[in-house]
C-alpha positions in Angstrom: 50.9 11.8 -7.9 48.4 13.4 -10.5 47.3 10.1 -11.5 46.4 9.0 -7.6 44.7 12.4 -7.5 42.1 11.7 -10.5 41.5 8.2 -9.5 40.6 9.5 -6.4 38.7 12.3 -8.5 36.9 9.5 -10.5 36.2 6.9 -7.4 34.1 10.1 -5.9 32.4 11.5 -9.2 31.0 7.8 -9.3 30.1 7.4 -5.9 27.9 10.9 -6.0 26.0 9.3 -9.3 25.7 6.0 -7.8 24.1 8.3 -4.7 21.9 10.1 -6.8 20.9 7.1 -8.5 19.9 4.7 -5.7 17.7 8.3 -4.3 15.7 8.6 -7.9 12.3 8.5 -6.9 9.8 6.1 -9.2 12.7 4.8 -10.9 12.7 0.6 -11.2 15.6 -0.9 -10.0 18.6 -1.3 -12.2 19.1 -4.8 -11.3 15.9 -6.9 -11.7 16.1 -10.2 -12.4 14.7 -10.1 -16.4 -1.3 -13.1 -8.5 -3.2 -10.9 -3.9 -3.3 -9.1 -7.2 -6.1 -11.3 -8.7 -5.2 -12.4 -12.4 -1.7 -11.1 -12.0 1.6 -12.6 -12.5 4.8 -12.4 -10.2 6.6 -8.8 -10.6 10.2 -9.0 -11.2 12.4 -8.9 -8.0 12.3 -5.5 -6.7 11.3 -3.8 -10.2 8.8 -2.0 -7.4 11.8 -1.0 -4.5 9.2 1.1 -3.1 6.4 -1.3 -2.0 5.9 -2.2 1.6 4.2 -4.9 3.2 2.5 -4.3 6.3 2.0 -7.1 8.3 0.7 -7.7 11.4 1.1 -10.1 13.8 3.0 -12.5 11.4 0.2 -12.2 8.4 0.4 -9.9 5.6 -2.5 -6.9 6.7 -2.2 -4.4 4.0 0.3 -3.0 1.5 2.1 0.6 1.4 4.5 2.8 -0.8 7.6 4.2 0.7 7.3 8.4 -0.1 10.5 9.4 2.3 13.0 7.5 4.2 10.7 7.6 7.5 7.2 7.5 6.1 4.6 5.2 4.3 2.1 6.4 2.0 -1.1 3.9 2.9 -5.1 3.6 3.4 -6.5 4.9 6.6 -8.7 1.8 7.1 -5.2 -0.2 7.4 -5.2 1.1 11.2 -8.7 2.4 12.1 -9.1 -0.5 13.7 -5.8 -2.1 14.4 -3.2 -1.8 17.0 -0.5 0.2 15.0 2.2 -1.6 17.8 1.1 -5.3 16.5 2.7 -3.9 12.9 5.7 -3.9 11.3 7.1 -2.9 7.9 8.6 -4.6 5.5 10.7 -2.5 3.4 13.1 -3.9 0.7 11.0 -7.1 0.3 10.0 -8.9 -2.9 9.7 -12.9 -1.4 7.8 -13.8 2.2 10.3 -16.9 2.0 13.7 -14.4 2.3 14.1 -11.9 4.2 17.7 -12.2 4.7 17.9 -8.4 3.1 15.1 -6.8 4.0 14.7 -3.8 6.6 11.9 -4.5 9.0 10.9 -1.3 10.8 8.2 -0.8 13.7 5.5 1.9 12.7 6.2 4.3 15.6 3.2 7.0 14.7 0.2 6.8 12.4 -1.7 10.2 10.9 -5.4 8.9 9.0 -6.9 11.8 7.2 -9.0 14.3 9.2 -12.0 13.0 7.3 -11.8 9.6 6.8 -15.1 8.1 7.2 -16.6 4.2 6.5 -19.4 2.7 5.6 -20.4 -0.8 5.3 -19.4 0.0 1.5 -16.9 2.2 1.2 -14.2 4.2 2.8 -14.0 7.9 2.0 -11.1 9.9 2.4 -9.0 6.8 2.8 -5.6 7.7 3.0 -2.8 7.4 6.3 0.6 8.6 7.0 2.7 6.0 8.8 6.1 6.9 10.4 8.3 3.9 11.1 10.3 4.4 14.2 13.8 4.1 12.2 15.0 6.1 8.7 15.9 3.3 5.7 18.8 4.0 3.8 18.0 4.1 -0.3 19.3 1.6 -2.3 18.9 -0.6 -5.6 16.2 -2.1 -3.3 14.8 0.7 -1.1 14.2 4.2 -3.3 10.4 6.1 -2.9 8.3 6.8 -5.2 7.3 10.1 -7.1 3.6 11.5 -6.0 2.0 13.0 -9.1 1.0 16.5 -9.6 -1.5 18.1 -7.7 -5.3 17.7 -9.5 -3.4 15.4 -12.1 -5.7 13.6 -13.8 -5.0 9.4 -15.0 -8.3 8.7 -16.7 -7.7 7.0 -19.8 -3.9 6.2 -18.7 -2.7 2.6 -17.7 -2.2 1.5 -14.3 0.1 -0.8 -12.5 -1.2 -2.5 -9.1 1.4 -4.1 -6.7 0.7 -6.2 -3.7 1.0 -9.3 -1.7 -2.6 -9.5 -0.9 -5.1 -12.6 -1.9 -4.8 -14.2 -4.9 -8.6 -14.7 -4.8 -11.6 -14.4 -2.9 -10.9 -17.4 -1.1 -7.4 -18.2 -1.5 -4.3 -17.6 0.2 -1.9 -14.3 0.2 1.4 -14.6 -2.2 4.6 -15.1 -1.0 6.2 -13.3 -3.9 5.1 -9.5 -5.5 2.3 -9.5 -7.7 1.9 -7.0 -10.3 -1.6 -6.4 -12.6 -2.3 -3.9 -15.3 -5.1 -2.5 -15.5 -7.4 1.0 -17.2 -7.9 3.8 -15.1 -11.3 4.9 -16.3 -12.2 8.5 -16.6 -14.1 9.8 -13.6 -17.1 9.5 -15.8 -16.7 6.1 -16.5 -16.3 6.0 -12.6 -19.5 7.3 -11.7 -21.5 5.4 -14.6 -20.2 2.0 -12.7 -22.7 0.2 -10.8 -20.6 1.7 -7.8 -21.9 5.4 -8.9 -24.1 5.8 -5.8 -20.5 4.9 -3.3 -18.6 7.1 -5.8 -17.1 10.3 -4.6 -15.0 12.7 -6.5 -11.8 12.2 -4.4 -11.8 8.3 -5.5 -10.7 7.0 -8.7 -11.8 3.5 -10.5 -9.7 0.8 -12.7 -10.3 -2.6 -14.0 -8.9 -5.1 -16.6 -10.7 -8.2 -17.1 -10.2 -10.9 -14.4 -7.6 -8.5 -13.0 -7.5 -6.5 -9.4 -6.3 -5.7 -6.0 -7.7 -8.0 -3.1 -7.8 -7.9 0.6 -4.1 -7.6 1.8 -3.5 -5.2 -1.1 -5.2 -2.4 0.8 -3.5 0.6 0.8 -0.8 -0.4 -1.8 -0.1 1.9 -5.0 -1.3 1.7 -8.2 1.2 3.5 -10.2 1.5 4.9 -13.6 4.5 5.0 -15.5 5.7 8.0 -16.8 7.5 9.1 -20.3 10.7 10.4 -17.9 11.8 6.8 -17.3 9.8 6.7 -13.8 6.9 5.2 -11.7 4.3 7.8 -10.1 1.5 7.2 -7.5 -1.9 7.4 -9.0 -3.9 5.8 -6.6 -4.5 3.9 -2.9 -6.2 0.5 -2.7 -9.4 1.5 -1.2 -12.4 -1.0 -1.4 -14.3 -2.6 -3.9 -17.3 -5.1 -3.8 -15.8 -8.6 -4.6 -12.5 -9.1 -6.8 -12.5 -9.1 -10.3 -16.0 -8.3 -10.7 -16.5 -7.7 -14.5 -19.5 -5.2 -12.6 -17.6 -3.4 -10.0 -14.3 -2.0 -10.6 -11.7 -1.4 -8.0 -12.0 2.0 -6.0 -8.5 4.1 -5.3 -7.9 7.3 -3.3 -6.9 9.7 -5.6 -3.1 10.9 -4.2 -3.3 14.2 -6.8 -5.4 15.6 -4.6 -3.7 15.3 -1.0 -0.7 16.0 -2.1 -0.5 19.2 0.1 -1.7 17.1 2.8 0.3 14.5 2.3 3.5 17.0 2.5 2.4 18.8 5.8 2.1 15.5 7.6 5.9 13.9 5.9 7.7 17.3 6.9 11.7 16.1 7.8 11.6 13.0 5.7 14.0 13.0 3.3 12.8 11.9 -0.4 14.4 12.2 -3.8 13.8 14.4 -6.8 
């Protein structure tokens, strides 16, 4: 009888760390398989379990980061000017070409930042709350990510960009996640770019060498990995002028500093330490 009694003891003690596992935030999947991210190379099968693709109408439209079970950290010029209905999620996905596990979700409500504002350059303030109209279970596949501190600063730090986006100017979206590194300059560096004059301190700006985030990458993550064995968001996919422009590095929303928005408009979502 005892025996029965601490098999059944053991069976739940590994259940509850399997649990707590699958709902780390920022942590890489357990399981991976050991560029539109322009001079990138294919990530490893969900070694990013929280990147979305948004696509719309059949075509990858912009990329996203899951932050809770119901809602989609992403940039606010993703549905300005788009039908949010025409959208759907993508959650769980690492190849266009199988999607026989992948957990497709409406986007039932989107929230774009108070002060979001455009120009033909730039986007300022660009940052959007989607809420998909069904929770996802976490999984080796599915788990959020961690948003930084608030203020937290990256300059100096290296960066990881994610997407599905072009692989080029002119060429065609991946089917499979890309990943790039790339530096995260200090804001100095930022506003000594040629892009100083567009430059405002709630962005941030990275490049590597033949190396960045394209259209159909917008609103994706850029994420920084931490010494505690996990991803965190740094940055949005904003805009840039070109791709891989030795002369114009790639502009990111800074996520340190809506991080009390971002919580006010995410309230009920369940996330993970």
């Amino acid at each position: 009888m005892w025996h029965i009694l601490i098999f059944i003891m053991i069976c739940i003690e590994t259940a509850i760390v399997r649990s707590d596992e699958e709902c780390q935030c920022g942590r890489p999947s357990d399981e991976i398989t050991s560029m539109r991210i322009v001079g990138g190379r294919r990530a490893e099968p969900h070694s990013f379990p929280w990147t979305i693709s948004i696509i719309k109408e059949g075509r990858q439209h912009c990329g996203g980061a899951l932050i809770t079970d119901t809602h989609i950290l992403s940039a606010g010029h993703c549905f300005k000017w788009d039908d949010k209905d025409l959208m759907r999620a993508l959650i769980g996905l690492d190849s266009m070409d199988d999607l026989s596990n992948v957990e497709e979700r409406a986007i039932s409500k989107v929230i774009i930042h108070e002060n979001f504002k455009s120009t033909a350059v730039r986007d300022e303030n660009d940052i959007a709350i989607a809420t998909i109209n069904r929770p996802v279970a976490f999984s080796k596949t599915i788990r959020p990510i961690c948003l930084p501190e608030r203020e937290q600063n990256f300059g100096g730090r290296v960066g990881t960009v994610v997407g599905w986006g072009r692989l080029g100017v002119d060429a065609s979206s991946s089917s499979v996640l890309m990943k790039a590194s790339l530096r995260i300059l200090s804001d100095e560096e930022c506003m000594n770019s040629k892009l100083s004059i567009h430059i405002e301190p709630t962005m941030m700006c990275a490049f590597s060498k033949g190396k960045d985030g394209c259209q159909g990458d917008s609103g994706g993550p850029l994420l920084v990995f931490e010494g505690v064995g996990r991803y965190v968001q740094a940055g949005i996919v904003s805009w840039g002028i070109g791709c891989a422009d030795p002369r114009y590095p790639g502009v990111y929303t800074k996520v340190s500093l809506y991080i009390d928005w971002i919580k006010k408009q995410t309230t009920g979502g369940k996330t993970c330490d």
